[in-house]
KOLTOR-696873 format. One record per residue: residue in three letters; x, y, z of N, C-alpha, C in turn; residue number from 1. Coordinates in Angstrom, 1 decimal. Example, Ala and Ser with C-alpha at 12.3 -4.5 7.8 and 13.67 -1.06 7.14 Angstrom:
% KOLTOR-696873
+--------+--------+--------+--------+--------+--------+--------+--------+--------+--------+-----+
| residu |    n_X |    n_Y |    n_Z |   ca_X |   ca_Y |   ca_Z |    c_X |    c_Y |    c_Z | num |
+--------+--------+--------+--------+--------+--------+--------+--------+--------+--------+-----+
|    ALA |   13.2 |   -5.7 |    7.8 |   12.3 |   -4.5 |    7.8 |   13.2 |   -3.3 |    7.8 |   1 |
|    SER |   12.8 |   -2.2 |    7.1 |   13.7 |   -1.1 |    7.1 |   12.9 |    0.0 |    7.9 |   2 |
+--------+--------+--------+--------+--------+--------+--------+--------+--------+--------+-----+
% end
This chain:
% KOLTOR-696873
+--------+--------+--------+--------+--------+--------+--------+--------+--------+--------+-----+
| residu |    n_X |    n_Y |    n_Z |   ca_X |   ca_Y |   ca_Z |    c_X |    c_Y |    c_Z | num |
+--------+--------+--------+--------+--------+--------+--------+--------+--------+--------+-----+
|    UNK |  -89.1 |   90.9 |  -21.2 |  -87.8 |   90.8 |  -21.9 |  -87.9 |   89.7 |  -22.9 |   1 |
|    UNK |  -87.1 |   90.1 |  -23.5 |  -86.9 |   88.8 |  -25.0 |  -88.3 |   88.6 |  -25.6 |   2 |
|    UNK |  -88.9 |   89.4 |  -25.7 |  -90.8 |   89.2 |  -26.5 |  -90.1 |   89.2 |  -27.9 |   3 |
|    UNK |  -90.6 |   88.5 |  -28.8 |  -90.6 |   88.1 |  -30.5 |  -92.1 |   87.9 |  -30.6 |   4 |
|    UNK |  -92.4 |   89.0 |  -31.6 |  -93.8 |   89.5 |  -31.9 |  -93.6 |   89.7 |  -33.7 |   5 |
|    UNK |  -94.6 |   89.6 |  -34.4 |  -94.7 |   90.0 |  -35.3 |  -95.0 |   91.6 |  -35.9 |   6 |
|    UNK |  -96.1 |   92.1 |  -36.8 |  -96.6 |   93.4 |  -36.7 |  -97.4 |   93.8 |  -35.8 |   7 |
|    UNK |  -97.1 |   94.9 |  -35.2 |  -97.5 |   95.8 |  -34.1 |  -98.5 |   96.7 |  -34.5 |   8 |
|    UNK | -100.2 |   96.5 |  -34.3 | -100.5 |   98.1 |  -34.7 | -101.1 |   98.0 |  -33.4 |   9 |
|    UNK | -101.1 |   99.5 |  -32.7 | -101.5 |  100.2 |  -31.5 | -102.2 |  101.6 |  -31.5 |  10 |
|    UNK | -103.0 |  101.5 |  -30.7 | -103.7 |  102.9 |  -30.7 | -103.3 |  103.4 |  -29.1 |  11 |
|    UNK | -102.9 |  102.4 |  -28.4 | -101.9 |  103.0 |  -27.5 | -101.2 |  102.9 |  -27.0 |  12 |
|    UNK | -100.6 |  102.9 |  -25.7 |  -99.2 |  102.8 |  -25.7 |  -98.6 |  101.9 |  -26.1 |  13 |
|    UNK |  -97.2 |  101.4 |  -26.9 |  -96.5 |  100.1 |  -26.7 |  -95.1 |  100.6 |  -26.0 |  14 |
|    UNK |  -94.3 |   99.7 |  -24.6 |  -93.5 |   99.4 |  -24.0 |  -92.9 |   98.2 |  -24.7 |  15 |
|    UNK |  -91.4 |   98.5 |  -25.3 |  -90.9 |   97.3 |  -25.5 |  -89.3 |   97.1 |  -24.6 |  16 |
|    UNK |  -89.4 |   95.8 |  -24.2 |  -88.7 |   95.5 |  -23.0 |  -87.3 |   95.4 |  -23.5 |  17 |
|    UNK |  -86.6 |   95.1 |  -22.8 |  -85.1 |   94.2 |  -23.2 |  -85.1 |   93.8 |  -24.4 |  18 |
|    UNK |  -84.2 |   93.7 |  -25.4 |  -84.3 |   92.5 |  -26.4 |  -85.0 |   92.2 |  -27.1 |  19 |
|    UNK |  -86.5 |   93.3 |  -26.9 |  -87.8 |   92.7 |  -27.8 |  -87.1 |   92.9 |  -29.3 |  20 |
|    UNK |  -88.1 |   92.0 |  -30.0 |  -87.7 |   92.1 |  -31.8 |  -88.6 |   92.4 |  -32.4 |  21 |
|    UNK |  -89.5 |   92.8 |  -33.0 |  -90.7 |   93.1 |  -34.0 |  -90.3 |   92.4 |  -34.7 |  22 |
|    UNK |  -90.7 |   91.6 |  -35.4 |  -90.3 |   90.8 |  -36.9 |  -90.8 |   92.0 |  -38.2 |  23 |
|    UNK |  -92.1 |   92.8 |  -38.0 |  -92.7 |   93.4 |  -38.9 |  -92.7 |   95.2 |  -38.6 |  24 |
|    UNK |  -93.9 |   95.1 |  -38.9 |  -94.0 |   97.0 |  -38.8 |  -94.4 |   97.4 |  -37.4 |  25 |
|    UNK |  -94.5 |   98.6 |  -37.1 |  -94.3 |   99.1 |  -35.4 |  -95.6 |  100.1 |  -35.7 |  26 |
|    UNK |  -96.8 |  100.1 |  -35.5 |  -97.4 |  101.1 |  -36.2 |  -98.1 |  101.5 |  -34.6 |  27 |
|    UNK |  -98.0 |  103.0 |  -34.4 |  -99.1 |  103.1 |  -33.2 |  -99.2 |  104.7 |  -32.9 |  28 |
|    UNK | -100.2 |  104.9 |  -32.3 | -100.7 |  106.3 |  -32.1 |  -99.5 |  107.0 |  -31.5 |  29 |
|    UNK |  -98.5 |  106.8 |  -30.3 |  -97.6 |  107.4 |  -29.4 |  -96.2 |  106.7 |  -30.0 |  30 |
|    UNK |  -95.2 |  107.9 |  -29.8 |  -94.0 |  107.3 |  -29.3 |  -93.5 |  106.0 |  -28.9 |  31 |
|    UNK |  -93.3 |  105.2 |  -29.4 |  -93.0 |  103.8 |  -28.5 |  -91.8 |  104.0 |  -27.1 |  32 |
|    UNK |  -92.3 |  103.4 |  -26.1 |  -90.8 |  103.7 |  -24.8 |  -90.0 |  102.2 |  -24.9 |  33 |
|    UNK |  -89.3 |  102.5 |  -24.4 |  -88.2 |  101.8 |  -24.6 |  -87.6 |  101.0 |  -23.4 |  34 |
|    UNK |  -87.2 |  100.0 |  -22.6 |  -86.5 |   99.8 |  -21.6 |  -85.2 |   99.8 |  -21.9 |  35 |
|    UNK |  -84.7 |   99.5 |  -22.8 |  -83.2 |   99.4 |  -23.3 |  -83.0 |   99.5 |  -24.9 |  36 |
|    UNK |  -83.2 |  100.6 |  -25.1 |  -83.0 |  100.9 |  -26.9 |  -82.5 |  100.4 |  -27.9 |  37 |
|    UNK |  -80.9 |  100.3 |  -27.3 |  -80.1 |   99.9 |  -28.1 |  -80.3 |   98.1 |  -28.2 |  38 |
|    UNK |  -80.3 |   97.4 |  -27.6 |  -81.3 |   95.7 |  -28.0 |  -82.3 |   95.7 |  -28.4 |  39 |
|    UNK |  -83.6 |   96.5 |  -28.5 |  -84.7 |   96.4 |  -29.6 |  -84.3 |   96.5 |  -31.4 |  40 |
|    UNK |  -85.4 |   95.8 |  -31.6 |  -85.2 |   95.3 |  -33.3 |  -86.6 |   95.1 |  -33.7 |  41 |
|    UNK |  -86.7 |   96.4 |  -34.4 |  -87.8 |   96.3 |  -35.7 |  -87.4 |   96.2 |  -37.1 |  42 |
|    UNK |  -87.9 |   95.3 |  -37.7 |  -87.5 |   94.9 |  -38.7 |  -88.0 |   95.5 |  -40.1 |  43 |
|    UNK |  -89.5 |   96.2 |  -39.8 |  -90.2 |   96.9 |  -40.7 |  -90.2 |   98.2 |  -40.5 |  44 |
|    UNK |  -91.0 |   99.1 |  -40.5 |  -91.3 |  100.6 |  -40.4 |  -92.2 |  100.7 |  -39.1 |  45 |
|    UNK |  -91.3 |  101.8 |  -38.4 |  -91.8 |  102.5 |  -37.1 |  -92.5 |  103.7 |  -37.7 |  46 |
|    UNK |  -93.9 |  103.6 |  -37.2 |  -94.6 |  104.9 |  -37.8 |  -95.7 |  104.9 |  -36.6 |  47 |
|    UNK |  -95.7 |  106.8 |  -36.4 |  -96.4 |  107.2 |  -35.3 |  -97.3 |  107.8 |  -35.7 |  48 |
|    UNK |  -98.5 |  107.9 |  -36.2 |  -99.2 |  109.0 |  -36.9 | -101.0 |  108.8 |  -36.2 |  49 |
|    UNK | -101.6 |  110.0 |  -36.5 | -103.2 |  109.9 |  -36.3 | -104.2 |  108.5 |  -36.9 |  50 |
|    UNK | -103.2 |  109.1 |  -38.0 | -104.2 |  107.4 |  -39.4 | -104.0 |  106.4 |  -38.9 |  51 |
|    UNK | -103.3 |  105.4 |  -37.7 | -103.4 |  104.3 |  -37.3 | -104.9 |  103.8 |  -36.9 |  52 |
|    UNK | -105.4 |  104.6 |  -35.9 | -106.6 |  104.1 |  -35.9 | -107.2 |  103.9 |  -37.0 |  53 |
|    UNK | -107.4 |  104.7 |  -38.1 | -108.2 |  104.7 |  -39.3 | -108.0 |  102.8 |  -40.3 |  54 |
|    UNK | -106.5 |  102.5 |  -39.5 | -105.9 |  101.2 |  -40.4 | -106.9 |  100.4 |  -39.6 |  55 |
|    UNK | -107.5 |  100.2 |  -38.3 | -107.6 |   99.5 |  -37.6 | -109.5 |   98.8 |  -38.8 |  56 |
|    UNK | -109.8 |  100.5 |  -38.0 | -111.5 |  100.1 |  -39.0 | -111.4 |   99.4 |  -40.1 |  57 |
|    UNK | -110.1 |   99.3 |  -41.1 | -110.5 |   99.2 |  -42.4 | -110.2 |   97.5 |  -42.2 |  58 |
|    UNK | -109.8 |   97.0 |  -41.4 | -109.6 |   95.0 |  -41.1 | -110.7 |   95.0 |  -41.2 |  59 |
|    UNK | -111.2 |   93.8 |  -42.3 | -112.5 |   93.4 |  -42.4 | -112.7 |   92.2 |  -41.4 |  60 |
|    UNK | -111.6 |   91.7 |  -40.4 | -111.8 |   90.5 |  -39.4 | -112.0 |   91.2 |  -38.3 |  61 |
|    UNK | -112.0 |   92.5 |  -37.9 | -112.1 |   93.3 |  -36.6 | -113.3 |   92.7 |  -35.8 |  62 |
|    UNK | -113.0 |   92.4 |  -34.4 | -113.7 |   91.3 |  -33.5 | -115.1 |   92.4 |  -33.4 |  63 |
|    UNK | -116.3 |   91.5 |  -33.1 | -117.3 |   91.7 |  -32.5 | -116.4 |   91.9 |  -31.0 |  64 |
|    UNK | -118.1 |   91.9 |  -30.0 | -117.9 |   92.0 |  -28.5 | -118.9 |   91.0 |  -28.1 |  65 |
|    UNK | -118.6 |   89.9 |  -27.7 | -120.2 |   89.2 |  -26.8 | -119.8 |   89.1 |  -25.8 |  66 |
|    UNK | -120.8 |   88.8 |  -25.3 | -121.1 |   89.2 |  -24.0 | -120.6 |   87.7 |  -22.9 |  67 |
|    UNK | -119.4 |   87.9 |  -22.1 | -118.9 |   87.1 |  -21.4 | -119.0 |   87.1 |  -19.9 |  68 |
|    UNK | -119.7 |   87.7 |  -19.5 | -120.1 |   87.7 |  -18.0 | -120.3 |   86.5 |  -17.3 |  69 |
|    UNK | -121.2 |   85.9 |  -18.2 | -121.7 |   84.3 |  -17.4 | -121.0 |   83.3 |  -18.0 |  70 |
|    UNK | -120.2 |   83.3 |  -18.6 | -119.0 |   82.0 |  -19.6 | -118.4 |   81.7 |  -18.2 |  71 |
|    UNK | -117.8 |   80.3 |  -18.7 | -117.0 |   79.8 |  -17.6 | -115.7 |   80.5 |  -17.5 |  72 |
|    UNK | -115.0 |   80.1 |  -16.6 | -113.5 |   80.6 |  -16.1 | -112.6 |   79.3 |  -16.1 |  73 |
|    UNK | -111.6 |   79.6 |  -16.9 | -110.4 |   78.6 |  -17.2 | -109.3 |   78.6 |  -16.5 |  74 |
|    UNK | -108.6 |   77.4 |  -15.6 | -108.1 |   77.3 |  -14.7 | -107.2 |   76.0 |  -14.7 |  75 |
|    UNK | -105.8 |   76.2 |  -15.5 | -105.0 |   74.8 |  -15.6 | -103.9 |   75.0 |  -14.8 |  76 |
|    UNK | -103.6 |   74.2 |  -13.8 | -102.8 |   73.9 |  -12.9 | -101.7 |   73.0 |  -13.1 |  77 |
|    UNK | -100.0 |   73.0 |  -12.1 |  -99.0 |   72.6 |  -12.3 |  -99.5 |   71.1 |  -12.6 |  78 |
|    UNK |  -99.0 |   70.5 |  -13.4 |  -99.4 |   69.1 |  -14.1 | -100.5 |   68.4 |  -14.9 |  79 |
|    UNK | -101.3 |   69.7 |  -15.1 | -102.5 |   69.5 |  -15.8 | -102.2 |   69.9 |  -17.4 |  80 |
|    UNK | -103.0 |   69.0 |  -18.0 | -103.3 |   69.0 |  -19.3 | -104.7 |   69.6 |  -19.5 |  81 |
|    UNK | -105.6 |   70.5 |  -20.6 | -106.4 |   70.5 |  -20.7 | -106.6 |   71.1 |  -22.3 |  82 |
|    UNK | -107.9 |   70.9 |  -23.0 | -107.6 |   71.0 |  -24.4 | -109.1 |   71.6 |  -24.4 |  83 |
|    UNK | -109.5 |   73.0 |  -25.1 | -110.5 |   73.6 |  -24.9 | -111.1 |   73.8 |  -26.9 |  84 |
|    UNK | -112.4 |   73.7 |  -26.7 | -112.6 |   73.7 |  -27.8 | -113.4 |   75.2 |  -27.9 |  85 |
|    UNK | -113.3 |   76.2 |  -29.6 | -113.6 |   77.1 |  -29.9 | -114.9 |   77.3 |  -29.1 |  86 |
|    UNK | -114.8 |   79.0 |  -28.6 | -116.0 |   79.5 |  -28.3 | -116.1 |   80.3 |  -27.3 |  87 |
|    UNK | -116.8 |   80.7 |  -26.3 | -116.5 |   81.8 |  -25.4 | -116.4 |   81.6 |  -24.4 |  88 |
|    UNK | -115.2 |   82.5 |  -23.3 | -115.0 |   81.7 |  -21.7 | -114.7 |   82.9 |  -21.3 |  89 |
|    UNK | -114.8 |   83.7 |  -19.7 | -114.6 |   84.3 |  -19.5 | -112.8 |   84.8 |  -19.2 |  90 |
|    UNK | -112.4 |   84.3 |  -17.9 | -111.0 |   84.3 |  -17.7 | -110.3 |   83.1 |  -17.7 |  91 |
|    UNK | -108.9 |   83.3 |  -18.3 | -107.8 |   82.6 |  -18.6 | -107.2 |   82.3 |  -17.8 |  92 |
|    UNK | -106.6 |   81.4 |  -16.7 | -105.0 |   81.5 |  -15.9 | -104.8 |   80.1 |  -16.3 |  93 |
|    UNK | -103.1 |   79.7 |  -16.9 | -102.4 |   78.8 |  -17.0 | -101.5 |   79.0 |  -16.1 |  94 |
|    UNK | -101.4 |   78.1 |  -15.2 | -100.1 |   78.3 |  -14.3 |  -99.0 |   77.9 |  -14.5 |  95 |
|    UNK |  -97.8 |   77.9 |  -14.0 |  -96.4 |   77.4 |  -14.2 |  -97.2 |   75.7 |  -14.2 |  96 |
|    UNK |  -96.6 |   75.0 |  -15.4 |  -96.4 |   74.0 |  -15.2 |  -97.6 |   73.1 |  -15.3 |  97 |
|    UNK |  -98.6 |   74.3 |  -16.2 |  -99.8 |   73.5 |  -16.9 | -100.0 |   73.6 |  -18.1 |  98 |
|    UNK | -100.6 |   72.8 |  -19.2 | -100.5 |   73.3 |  -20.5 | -102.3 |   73.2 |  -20.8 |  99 |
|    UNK | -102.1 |   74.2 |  -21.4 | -103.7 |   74.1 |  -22.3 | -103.3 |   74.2 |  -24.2 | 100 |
|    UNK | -104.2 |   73.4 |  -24.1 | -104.4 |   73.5 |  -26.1 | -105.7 |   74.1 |  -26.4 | 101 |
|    UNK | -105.6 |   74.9 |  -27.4 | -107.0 |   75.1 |  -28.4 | -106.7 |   74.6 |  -29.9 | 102 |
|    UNK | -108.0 |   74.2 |  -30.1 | -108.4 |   73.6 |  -31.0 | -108.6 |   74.6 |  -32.5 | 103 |
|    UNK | -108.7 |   74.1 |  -34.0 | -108.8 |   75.4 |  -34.1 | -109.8 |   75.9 |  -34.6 | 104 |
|    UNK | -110.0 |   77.4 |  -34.4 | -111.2 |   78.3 |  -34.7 | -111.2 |   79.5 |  -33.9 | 105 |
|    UNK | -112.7 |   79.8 |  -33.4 | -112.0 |   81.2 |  -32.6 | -112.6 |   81.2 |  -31.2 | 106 |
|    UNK | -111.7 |   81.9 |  -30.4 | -112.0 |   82.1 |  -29.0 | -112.4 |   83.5 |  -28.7 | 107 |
|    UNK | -113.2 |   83.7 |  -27.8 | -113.3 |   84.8 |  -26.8 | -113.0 |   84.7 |  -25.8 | 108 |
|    UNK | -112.0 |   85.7 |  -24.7 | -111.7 |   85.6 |  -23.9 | -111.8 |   86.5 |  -23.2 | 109 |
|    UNK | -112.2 |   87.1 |  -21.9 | -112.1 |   88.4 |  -20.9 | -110.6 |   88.6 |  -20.6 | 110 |
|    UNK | -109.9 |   87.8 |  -19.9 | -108.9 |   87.8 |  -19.3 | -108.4 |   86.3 |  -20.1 | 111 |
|    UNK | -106.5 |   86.8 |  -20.0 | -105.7 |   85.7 |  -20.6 | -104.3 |   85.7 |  -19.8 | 112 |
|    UNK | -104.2 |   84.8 |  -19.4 | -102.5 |   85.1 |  -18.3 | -102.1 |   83.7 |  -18.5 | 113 |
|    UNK | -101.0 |   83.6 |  -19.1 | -100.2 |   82.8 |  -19.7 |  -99.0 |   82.4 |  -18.5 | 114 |
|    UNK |  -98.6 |   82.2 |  -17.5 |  -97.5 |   82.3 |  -16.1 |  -96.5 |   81.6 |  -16.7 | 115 |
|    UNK |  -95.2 |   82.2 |  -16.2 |  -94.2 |   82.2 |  -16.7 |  -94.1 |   80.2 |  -16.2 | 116 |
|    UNK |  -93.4 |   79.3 |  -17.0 |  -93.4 |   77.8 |  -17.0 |  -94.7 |   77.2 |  -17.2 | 117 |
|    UNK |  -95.5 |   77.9 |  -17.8 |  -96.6 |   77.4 |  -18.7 |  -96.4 |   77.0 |  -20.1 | 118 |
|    UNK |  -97.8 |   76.2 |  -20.4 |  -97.5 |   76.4 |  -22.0 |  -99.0 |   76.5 |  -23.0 | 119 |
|    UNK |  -98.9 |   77.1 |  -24.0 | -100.2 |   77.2 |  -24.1 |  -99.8 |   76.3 |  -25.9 | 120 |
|    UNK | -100.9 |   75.6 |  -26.8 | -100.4 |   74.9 |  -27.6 | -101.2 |   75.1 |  -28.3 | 121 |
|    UNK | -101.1 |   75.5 |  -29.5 | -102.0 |   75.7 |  -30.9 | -102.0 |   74.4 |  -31.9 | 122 |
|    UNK | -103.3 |   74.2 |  -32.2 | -103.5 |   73.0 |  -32.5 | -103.6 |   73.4 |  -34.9 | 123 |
|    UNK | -103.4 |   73.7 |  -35.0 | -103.2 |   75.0 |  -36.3 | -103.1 |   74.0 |  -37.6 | 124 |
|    UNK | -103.1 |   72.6 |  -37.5 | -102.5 |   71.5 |  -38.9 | -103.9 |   72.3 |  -40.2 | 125 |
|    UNK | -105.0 |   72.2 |  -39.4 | -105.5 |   72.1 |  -40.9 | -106.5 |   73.8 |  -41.2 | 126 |
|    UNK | -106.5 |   74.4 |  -39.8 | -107.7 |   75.5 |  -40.0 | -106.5 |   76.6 |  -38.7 | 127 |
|    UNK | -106.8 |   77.6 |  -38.6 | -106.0 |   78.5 |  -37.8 | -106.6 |   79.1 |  -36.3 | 128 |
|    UNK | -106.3 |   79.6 |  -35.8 | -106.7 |   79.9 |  -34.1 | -106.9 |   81.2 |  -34.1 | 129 |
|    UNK | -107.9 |   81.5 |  -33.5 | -107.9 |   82.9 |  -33.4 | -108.3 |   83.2 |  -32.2 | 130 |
|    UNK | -107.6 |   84.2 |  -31.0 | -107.8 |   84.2 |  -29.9 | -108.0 |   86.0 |  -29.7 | 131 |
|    UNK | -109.5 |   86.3 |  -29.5 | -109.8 |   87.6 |  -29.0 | -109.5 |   87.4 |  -27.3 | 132 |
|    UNK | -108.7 |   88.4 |  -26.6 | -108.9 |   88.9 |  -25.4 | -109.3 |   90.5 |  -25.2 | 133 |
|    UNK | -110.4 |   90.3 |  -24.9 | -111.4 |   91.7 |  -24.6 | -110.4 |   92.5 |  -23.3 | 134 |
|    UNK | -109.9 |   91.8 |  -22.7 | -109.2 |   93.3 |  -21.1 | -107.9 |   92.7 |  -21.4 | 135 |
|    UNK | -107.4 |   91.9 |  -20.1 | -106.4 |   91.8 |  -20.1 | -105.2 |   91.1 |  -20.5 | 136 |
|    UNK | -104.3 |   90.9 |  -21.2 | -103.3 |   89.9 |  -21.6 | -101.9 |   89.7 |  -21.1 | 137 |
|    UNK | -101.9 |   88.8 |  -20.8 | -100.4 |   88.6 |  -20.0 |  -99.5 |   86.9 |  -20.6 | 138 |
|    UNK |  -98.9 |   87.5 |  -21.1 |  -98.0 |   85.9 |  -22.0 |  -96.6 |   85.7 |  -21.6 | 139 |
|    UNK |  -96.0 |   85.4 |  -20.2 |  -94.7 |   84.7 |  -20.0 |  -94.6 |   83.9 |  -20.2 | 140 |
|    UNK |  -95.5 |   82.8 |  -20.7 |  -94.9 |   81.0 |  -20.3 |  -94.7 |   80.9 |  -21.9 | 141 |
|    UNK |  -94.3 |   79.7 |  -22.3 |  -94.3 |   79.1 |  -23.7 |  -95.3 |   78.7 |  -24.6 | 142 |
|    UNK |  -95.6 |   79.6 |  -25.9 |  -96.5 |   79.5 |  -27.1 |  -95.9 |   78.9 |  -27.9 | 143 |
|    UNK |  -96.6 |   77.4 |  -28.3 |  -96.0 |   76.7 |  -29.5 |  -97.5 |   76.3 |  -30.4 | 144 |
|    UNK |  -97.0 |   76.2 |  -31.6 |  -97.8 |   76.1 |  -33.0 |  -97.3 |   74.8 |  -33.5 | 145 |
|    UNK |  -98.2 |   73.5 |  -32.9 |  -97.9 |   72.0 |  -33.1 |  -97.6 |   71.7 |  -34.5 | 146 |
|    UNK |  -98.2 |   72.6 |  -35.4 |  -98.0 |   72.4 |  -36.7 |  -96.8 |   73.3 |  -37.5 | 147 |
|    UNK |  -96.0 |   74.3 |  -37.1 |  -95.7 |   75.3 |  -37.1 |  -95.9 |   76.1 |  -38.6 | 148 |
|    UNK |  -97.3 |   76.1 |  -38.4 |  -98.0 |   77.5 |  -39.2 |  -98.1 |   78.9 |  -38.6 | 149 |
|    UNK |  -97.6 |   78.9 |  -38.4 |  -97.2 |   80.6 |  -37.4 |  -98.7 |   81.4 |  -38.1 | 150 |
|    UNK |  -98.6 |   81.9 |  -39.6 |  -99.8 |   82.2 |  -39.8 | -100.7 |   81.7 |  -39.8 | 151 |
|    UNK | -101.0 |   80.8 |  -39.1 | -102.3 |   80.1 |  -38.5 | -102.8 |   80.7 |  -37.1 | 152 |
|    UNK | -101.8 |   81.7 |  -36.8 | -102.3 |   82.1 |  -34.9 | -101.9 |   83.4 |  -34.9 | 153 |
|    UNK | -103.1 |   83.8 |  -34.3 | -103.7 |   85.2 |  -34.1 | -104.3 |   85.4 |  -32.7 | 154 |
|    UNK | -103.6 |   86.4 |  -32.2 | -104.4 |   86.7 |  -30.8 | -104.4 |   88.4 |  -31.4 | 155 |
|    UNK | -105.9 |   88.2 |  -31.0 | -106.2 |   89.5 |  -31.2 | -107.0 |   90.7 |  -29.9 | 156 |
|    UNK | -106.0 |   91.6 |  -29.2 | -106.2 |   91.7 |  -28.0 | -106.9 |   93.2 |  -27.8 | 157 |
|    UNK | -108.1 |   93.2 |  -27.8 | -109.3 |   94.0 |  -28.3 | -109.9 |   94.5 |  -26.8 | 158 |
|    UNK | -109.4 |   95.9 |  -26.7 | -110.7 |   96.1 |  -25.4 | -111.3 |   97.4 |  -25.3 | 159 |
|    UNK | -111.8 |   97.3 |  -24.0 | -112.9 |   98.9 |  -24.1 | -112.3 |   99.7 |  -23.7 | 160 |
|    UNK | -111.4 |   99.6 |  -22.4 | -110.7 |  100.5 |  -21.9 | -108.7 |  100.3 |  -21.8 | 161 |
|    UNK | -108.3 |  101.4 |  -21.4 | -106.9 |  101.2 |  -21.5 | -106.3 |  100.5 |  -20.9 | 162 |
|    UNK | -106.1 |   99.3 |  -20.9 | -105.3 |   98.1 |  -20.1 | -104.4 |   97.7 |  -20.7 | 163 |
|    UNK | -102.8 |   97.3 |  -20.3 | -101.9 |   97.1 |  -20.3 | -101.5 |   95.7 |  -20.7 | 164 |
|    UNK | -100.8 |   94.9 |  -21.8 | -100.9 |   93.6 |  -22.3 |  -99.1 |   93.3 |  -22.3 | 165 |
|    UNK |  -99.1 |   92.9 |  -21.5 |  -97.5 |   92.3 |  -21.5 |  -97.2 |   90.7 |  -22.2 | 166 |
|    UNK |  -96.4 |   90.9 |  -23.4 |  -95.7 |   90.0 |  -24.0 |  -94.3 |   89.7 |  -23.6 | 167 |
|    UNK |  -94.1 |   88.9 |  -22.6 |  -92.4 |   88.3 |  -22.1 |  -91.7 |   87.0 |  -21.9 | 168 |
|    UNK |  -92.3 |   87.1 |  -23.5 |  -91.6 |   85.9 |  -23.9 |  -91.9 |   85.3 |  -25.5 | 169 |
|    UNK |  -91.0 |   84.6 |  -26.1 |  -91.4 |   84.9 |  -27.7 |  -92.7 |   84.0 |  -27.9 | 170 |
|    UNK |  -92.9 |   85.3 |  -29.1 |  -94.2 |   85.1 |  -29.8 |  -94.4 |   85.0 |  -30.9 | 171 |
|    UNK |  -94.7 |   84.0 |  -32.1 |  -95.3 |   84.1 |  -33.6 |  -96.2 |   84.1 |  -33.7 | 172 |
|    UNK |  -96.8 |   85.0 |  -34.3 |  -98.9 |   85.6 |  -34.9 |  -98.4 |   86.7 |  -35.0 | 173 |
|    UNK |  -99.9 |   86.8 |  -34.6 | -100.0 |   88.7 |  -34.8 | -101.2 |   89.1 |  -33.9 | 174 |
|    UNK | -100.2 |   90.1 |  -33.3 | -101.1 |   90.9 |  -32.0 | -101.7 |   92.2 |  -32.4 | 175 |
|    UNK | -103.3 |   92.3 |  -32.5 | -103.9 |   93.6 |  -33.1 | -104.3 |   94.3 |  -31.4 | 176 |
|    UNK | -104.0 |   95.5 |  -31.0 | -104.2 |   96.1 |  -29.9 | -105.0 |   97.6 |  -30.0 | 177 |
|    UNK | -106.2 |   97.5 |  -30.9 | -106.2 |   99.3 |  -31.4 | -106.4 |  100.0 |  -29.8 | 178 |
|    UNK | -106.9 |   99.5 |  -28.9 | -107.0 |  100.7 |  -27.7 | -106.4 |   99.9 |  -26.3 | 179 |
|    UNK | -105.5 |   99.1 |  -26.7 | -104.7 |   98.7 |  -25.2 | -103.2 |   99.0 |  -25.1 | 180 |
|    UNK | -102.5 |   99.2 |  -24.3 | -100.8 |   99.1 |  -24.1 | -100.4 |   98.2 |  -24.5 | 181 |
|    UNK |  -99.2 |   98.0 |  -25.1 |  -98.6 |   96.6 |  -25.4 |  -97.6 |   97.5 |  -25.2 | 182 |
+--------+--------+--------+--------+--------+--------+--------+--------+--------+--------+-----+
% end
């Protein structure tokens, strides 16, 4: 509930909760469902068509895949600070009541779970963040942009198979999803 997201393109499903807003366009393969219709807000064009995937190939930033099996595993706990610099890690967990920072440039991630009284912090003043998650993404806690360049941060949530990415709680960037749920 209450997710604030920018443009939406999807090649599969998106569920939008309570309250969600789109700031931009709604673009995706299916029907969008709804938990409460009448409180959703898109602000651009809802469009359901075949050609979405076709928009996806034509991004000339569309993520590679490397290979994260043996990367480390990221693990910030209630009172912990931690500040990670660009490059590749396997799984994400921030817990209530830890913050992590990235630095900027780009990440790889397998898994990203963001827990509700977390915070994750984008470091964005002079170059922008770019955060691929390959499976799963989960964003309850709080996303801030120290610099507030909003277009400086990108999570871009890219994977092989059909997994489910819950946004619940607001968000500025922009979430590219061609074969996951949102």
């Amino acid at each position: 509930a209450d997710a604030r997201v920018g443009s939406v393109l999807s090649t599969g499903h998106v569920f939008l909760r309570d309250r969600a807003y789109v700031g931009g366009d709604l673009l995706t393969l299916h029907t969008p469902r709804t938990q409460n219709a009448s409180t959703i807000t898109v602000r651009g064009t809802t469009e359901t068509s075949a050609s979405i995937s076709e928009r996806w190939y034509s991004i000339p930033w569309a993520p590679g895949y490397p290979v994260l099996s043996g990367r480390a595993d990221v693990s910030v706990y209630r009172g912990q600070s931690r500040t990670l610099t660009p490059g590749e890690y396997r799984n994400v967990s921030i817990y209530g009541g830890g913050t992590l920072r990235l630095q900027p440039g780009t990440y790889h991630f397998w898994d990203f779970i963001l827990e509700s009284e977390s915070t994750l912090r984008f470091a964005t003043s002079d170059y922008p963040v770019v955060v691929t998650v390959h499976k799963s993404f989960i964003a309850r806690g709080t996303i801030q942009d120290e610099a507030y360049h909003q277009d400086r941060v990108g999570f871009i949530v890219n994977c092989t198979a059909p997994y489910s990415f819950h946004v619940e709680a607001p968000f500025v960037g922009t979430i590219v999803a061609p074969k996951g749920n949102l």
